[in-house]
SENUPA-575148 format. One record per residue (C-alpha): y, z, x. Coordinates in Angstrom, 3 decimals, decimal comma. Example, Ala and Ser with C-alpha at 12.3 -4.5 7.8 and 13.67 -1.06 7.14 Angstrom:
REM residues 2
<volo py="-4,500" pz="7,800" px="12,300"/>
<volo py="-1,060" pz="7,140" px="13,670"/>
***
This chain:
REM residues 349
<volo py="15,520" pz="-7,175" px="-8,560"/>
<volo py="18,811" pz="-5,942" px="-6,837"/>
<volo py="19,291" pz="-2,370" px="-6,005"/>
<volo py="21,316" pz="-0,135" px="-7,831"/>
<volo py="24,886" pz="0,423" px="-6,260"/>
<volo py="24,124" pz="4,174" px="-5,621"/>
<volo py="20,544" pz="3,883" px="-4,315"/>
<volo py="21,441" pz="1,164" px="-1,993"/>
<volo py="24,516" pz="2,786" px="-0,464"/>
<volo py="22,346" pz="5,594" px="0,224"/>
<volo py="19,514" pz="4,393" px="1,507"/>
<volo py="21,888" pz="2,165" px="4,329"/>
<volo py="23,491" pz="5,120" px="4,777"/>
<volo py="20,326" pz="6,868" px="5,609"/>
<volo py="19,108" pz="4,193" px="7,364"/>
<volo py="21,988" pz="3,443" px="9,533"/>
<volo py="22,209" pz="6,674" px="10,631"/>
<volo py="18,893" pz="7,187" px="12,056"/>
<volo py="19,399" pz="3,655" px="13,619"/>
<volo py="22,411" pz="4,942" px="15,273"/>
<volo py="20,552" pz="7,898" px="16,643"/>
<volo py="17,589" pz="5,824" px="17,943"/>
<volo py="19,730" pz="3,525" px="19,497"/>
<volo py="21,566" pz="6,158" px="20,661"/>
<volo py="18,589" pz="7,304" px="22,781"/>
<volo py="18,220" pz="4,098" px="24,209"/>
<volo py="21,183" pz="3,444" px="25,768"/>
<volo py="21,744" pz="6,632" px="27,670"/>
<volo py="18,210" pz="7,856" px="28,822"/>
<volo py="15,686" pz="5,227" px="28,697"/>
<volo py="14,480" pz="1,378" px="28,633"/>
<volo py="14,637" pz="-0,330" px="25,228"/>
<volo py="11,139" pz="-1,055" px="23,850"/>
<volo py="12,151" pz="-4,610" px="24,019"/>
<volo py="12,606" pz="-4,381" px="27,599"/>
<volo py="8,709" pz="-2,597" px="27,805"/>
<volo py="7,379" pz="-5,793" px="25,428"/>
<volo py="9,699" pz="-8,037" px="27,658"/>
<volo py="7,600" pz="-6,806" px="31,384"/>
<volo py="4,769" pz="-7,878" px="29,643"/>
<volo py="5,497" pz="-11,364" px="29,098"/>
<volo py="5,115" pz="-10,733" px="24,991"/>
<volo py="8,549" pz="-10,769" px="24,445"/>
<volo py="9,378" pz="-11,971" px="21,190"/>
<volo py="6,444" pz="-10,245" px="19,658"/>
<volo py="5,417" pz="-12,972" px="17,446"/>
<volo py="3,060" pz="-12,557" px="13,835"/>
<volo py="-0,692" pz="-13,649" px="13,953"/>
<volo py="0,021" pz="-14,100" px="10,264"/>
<volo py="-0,272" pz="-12,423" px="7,209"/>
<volo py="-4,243" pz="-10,817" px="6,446"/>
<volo py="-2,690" pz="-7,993" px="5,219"/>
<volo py="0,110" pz="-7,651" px="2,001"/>
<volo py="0,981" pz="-3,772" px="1,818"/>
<volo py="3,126" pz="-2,762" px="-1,126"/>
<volo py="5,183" pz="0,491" px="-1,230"/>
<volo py="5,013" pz="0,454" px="-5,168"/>
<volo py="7,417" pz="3,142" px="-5,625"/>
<volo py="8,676" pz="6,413" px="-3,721"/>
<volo py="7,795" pz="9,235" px="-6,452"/>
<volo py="5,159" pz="11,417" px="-5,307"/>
<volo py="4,413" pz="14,881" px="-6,589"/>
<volo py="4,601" pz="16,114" px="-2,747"/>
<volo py="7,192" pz="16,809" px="-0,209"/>
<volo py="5,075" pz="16,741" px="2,718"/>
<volo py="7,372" pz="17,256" px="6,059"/>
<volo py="6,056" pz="14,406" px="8,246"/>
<volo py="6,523" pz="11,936" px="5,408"/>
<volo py="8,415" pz="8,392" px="6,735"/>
<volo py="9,080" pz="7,712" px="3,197"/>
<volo py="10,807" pz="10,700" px="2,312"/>
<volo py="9,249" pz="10,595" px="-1,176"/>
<volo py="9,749" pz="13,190" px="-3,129"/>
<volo py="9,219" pz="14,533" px="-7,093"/>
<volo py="13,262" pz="13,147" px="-7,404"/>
<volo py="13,236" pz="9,817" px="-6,057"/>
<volo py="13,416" pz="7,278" px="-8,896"/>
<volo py="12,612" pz="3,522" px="-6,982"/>
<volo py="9,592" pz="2,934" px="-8,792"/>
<volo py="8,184" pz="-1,289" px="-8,536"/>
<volo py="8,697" pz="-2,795" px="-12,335"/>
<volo py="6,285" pz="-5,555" px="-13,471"/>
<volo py="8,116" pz="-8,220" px="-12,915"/>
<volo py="8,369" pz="-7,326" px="-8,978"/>
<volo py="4,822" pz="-6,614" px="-8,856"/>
<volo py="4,225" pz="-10,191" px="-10,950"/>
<volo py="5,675" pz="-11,600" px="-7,680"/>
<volo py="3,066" pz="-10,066" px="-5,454"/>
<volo py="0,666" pz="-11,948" px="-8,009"/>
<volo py="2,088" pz="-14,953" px="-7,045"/>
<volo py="1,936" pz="-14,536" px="-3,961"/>
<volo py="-1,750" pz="-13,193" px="-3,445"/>
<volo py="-2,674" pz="-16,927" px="-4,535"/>
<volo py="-2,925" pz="-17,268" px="-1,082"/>
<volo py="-6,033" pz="-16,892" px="0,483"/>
<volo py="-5,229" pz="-16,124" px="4,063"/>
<volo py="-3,851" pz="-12,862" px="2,092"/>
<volo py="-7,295" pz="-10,686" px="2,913"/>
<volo py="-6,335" pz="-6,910" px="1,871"/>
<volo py="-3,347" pz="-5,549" px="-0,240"/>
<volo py="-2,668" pz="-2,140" px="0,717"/>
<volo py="-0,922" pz="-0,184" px="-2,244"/>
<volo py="0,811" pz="2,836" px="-0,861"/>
<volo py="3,802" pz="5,252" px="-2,105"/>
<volo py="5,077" pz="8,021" px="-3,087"/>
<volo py="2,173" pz="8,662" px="-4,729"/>
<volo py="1,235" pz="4,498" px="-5,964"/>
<volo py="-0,731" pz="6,261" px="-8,959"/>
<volo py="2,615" pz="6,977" px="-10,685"/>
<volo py="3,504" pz="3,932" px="-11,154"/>
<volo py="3,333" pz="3,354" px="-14,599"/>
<volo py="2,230" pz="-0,150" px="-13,888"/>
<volo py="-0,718" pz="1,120" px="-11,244"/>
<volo py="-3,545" pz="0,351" px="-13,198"/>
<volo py="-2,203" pz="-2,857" px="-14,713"/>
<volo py="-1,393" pz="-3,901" px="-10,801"/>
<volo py="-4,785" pz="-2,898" px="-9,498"/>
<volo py="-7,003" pz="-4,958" px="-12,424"/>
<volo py="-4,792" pz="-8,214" px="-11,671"/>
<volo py="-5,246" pz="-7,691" px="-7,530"/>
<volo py="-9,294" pz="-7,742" px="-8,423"/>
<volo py="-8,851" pz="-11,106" px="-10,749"/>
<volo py="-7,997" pz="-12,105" px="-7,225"/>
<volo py="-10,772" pz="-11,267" px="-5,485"/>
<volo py="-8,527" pz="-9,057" px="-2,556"/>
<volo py="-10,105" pz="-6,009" px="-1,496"/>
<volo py="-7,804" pz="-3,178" px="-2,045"/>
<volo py="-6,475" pz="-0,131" px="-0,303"/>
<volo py="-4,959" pz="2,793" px="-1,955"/>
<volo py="-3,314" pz="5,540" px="-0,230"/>
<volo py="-4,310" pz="8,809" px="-2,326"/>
<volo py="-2,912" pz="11,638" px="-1,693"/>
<volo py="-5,846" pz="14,043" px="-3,105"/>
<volo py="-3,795" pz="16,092" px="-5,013"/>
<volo py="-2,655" pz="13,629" px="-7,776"/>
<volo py="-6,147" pz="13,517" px="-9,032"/>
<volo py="-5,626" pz="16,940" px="-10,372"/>
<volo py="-2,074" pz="16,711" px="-11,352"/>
<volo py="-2,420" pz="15,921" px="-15,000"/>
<volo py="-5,134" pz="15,130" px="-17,102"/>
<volo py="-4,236" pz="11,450" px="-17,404"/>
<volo py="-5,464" pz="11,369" px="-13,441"/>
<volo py="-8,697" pz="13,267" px="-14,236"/>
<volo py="-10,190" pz="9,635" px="-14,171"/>
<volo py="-8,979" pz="8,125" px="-10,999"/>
<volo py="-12,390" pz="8,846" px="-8,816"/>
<volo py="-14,191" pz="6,466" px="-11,827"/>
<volo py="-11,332" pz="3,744" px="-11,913"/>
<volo py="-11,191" pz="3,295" px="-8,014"/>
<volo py="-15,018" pz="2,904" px="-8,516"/>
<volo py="-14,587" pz="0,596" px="-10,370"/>
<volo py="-12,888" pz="-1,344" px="-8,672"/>
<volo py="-14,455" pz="-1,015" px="-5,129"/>
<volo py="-11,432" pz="0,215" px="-4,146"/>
<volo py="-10,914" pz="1,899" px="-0,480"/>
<volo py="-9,470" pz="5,420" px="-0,351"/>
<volo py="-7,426" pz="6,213" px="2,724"/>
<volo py="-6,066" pz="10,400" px="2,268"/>
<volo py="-4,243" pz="12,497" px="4,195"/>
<volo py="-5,964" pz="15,223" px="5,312"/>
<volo py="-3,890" pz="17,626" px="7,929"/>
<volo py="-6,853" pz="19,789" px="9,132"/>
<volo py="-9,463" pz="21,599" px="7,750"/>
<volo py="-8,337" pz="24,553" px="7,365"/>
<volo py="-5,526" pz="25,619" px="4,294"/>
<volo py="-3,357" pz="27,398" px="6,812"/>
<volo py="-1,951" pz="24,142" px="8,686"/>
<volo py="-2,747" pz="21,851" px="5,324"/>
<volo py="-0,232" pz="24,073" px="2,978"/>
<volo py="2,637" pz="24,441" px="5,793"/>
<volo py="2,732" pz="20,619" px="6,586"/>
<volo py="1,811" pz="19,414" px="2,800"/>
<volo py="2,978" pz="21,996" px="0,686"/>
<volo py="1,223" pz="25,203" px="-0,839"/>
<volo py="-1,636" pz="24,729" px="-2,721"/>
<volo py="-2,447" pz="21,045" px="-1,753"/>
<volo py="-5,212" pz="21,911" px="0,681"/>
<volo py="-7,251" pz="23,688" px="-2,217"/>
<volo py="-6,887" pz="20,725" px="-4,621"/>
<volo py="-7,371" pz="18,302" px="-1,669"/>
<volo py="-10,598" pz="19,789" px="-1,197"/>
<volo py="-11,314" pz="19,510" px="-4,741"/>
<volo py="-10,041" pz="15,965" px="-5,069"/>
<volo py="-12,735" pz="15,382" px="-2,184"/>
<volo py="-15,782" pz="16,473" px="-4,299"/>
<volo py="-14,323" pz="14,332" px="-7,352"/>
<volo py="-14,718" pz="11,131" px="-4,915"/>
<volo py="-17,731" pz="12,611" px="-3,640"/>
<volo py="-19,369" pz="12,944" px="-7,034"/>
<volo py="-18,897" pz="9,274" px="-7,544"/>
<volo py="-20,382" pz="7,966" px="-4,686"/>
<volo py="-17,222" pz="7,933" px="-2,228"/>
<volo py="-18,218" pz="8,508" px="1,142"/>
<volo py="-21,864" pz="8,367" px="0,612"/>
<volo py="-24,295" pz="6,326" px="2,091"/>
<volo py="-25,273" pz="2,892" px="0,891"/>
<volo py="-22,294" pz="3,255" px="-2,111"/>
<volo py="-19,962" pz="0,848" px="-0,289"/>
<volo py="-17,425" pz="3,011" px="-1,830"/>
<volo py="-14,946" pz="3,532" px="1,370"/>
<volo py="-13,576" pz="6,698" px="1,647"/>
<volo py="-10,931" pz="7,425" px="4,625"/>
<volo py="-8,926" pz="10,439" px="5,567"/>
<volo py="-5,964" pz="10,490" px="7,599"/>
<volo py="-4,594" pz="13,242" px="10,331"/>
<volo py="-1,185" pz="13,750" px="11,530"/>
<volo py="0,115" pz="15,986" px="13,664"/>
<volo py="1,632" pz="19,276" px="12,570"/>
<volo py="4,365" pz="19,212" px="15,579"/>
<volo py="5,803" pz="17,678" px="18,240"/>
<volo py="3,093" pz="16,486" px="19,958"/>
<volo py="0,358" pz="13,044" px="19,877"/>
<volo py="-2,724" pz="12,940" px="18,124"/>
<volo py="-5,999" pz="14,013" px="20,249"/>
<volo py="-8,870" pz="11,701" px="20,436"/>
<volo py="-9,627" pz="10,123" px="16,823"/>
<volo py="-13,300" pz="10,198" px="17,809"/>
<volo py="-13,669" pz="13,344" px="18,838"/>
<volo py="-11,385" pz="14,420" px="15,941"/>
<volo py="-14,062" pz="12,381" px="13,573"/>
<volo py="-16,583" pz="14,268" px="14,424"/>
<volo py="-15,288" pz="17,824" px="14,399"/>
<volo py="-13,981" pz="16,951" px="10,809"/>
<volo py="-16,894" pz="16,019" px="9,119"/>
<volo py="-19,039" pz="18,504" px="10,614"/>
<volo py="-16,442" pz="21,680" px="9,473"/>
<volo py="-16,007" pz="19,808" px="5,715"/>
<volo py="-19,605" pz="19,157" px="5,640"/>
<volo py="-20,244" pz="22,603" px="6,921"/>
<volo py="-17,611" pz="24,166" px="4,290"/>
<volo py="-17,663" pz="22,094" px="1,252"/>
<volo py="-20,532" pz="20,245" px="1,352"/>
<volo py="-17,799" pz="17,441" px="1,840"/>
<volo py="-18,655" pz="13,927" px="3,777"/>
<volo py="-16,294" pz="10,702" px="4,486"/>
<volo py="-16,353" pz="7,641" px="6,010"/>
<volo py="-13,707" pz="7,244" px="8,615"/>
<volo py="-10,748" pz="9,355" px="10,305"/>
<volo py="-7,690" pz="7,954" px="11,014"/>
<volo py="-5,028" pz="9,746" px="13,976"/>
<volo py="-1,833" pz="8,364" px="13,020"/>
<volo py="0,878" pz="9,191" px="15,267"/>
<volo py="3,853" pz="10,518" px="13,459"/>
<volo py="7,388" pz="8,208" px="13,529"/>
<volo py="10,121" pz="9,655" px="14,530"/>
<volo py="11,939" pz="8,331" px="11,689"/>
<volo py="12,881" pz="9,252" px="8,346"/>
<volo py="12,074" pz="13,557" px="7,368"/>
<volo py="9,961" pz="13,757" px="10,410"/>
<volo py="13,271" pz="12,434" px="12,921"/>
<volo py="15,113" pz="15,226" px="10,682"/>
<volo py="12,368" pz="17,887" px="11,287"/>
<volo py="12,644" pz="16,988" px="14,931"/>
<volo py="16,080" pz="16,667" px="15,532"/>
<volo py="16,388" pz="20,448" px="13,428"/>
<volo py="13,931" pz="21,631" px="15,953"/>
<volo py="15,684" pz="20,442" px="19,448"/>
<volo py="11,736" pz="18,690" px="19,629"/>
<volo py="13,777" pz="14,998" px="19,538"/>
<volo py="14,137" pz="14,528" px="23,138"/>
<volo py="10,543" pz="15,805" px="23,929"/>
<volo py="9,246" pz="14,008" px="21,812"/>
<volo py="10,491" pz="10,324" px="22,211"/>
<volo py="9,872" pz="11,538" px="26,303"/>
<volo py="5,914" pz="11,823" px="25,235"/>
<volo py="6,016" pz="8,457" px="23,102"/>
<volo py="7,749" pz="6,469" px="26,060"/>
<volo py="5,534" pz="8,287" px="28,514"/>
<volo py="2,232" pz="7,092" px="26,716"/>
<volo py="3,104" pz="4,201" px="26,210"/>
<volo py="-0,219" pz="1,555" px="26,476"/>
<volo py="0,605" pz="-1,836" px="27,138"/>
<volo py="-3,155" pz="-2,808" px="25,514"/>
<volo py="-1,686" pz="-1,083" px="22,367"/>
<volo py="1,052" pz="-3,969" px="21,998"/>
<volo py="-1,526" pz="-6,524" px="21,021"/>
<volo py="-2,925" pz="-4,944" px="17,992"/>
<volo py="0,408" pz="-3,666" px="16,160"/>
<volo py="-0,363" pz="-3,856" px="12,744"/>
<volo py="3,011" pz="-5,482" px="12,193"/>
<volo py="1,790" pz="-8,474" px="13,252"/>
<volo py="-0,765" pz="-9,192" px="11,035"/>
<volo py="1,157" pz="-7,390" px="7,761"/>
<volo py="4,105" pz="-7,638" px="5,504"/>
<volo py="5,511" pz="-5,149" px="4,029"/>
<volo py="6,503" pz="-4,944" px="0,573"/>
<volo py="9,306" pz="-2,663" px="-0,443"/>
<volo py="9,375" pz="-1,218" px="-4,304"/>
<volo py="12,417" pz="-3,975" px="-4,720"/>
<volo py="10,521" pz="-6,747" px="-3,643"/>
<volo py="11,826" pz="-7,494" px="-0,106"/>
<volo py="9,970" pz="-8,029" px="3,131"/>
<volo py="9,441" pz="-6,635" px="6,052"/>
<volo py="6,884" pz="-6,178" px="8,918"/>
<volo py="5,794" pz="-2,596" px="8,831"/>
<volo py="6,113" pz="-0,018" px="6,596"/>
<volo py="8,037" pz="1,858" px="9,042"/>
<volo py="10,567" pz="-0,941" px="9,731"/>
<volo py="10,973" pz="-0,924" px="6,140"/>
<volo py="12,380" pz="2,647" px="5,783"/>
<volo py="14,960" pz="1,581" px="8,455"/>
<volo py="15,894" pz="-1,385" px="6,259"/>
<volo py="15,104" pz="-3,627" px="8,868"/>
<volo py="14,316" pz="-6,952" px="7,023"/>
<volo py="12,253" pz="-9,601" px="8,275"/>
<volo py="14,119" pz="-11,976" px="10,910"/>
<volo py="12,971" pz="-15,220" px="8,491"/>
<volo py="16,534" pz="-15,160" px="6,558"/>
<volo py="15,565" pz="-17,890" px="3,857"/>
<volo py="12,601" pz="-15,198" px="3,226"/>
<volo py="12,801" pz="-12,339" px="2,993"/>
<volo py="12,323" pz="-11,250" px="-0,172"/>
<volo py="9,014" pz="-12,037" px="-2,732"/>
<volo py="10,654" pz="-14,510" px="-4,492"/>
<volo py="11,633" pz="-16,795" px="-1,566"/>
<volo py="7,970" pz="-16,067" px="0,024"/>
<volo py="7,112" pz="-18,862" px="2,533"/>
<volo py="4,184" pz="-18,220" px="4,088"/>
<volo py="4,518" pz="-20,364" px="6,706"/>
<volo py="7,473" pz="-18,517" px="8,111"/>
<volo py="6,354" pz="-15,495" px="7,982"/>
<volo py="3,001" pz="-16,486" px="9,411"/>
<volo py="5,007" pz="-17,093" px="12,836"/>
<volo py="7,982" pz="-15,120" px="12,267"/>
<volo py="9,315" pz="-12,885" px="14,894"/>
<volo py="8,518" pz="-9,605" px="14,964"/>
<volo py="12,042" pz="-6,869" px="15,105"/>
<volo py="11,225" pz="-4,584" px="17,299"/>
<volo py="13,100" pz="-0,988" px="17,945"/>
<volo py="12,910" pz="2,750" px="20,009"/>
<volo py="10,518" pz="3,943" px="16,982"/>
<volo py="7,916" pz="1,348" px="17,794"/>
<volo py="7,083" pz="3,393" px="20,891"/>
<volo py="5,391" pz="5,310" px="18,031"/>
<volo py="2,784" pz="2,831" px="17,497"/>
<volo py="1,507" pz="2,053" px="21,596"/>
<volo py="1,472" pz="5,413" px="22,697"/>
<volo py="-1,886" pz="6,352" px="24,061"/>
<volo py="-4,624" pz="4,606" px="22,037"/>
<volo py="-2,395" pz="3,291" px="19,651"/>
<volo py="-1,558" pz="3,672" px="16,317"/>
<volo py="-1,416" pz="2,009" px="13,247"/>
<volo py="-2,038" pz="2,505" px="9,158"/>
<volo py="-5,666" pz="2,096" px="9,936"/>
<volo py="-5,443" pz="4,547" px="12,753"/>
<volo py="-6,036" pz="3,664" px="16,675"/>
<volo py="-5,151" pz="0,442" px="18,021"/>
<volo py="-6,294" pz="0,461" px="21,871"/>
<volo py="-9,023" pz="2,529" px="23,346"/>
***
């Protein structure tokens, strides 16, 4: 359960670094975040509890998209053994524990994916997956995935960039728009997005730049019109997620000069209504090791939990971390800017 020497030296390295920078920011041109959350009385942010168990189930993906807060990659190795996801079986005993949210990388190669996802539904959780579309046609042994997640009634949430190729190949790579597309009919021809299936099918925007998502409604809309009007293509929800400045996309911005724009627009937007409905505060976050934390995005800045005695799966109290703190830094201005954002999209309207 321990990380390697070398992975773990790197990733604080990593981490540390972008900490520094953030921090950085803070001290010499604007308030803290904690000083925002502070004016409002909600200072510490405090967890509603735990409805939602998200598990990053390994950082392999067969993309390199540039906005990616994981930084996965074809050459990253942390993949979640069996063991580590037994834990998260032990701990989904719990029935407060509503949704389990299995994310990446890619989460389909894990080798352990399927195993994971049959033991989840012994549980009766309703599960999320976080496709990226173009994994389906990766290798044959994916051909099948549209059928398995129907079988399983599991919810799709995919990244989608735009609707065009042009601005899906330069943020996601060349090629993935074409395959997304066809990864789209696959789900499609299953039931996926169709009325009266209860098969869930969600796509996800992100900006291409420097810049905050438009309106997710009005964004809805003019995305399943042109994919309906294109590929004969329908879904079920769009999500705007506002991209971190953390992780590749902090590099891409910092490589750009875009940093100090950027955090200006996020500290400029910022919606007090947003702070309410953080996701963090109703979520843990599993990393592929085991360890907790209380966003995904918290967790690629190594910034565990504040419950010491638990803070990793197999010290899980879930009465601590039911009314745990919540650690809160500059990158958080990420999630309450404008309407909000979260995994599932817009927090505040």
């Amino acid at each position: 359960m321990i990380k390697s020497l070398k992975v773990l030296q790197h990733h604080l390295a990593s981490s540390d670094n972008q900490l520094a920078i953030l921090e950085d920011q803070r001290e010499h041109k604007h308030a803290s975040f904690k000083d925002k959350v502070s004016g409002l009385g909600m200072f510490p942010l405090q967890a509603t509890g735990v409805e939602i168990f998200q598990v990053n189930v390994g950082k392999m993906c067969n993309q390199v998209c540039k906005h990616c807060h994981v930084d996965a990659g074809p050459d990253r190795k942390e993949i979640m053994p069996r063991e580590t996801m037994q834990l998260c079986l032990n701990v989904l005993q719990n029935d407060g524990i509503k949704i389990v949210d299995l994310t990446g990388g890619a989460p389909e190669l894990n080798p352990d994916f399927r195993w994971f996802v049959e033991e989840i539904k012994k549980l009766g959780k309703h599960i999320i997956v976080r496709c990226n579309l173009t994994i389906i046609l990766a290798n044959k042994r994916f051909h099948d995935l549209p059928e398995f997640f129907k079988l399983h009634q599991i919810e799709v949430i995919s990244s989608l960039p735009s609707f065009t190729q042009d601005r899906t190949d330069r943020q996601r790579g060349d090629g993935v728009f074409e395959d997304s597309i066809k990864a789209l009919q696959m789900l499609n021809g299953v039931g996926y997005g169709q009325p009266g299936t209860g098969l869930t099918l969600n796509l996800v925007y992100n900006p291409a730049g420097a810049f905050l998502p438009p309106s997710q409604d009005a964004l809805e809309k003019e995305y399943k019109f042109e994919l309906m009007k294109k590929f004969g293509i329908v879904f079920n929800n769009l999500f705007a997620i506002t991209n971190m400045p953390i992780s590749r996309y902090l590099d891409y911005l910092l490589s750009t000069g875009n940093y100090d724009k950027y955090m200006e627009k996020l500290i400029a937007a910022f919606n007090p209504a947003a702070v309410k409905n953080v996701m963090c505060r109703n979520t843990i976050s599993v990393s592929w090791d085991g360890y907790l934390y209380d966003c995904d995005f918290n967790q690629m800045l190594d910034l565990l939990v504040t419950t010491e005695s638990s803070q990793h799966l197999s010290t899980f109290d879930i009465f601590l971390l039911n009314n745990r703190n919540i650690i809160l830094k500059q990158h958080c201005y990420g999630c309450t800017a404008g309407a909000g954002s979260s995994c599932g999209g817009v927090v505040a309207e």
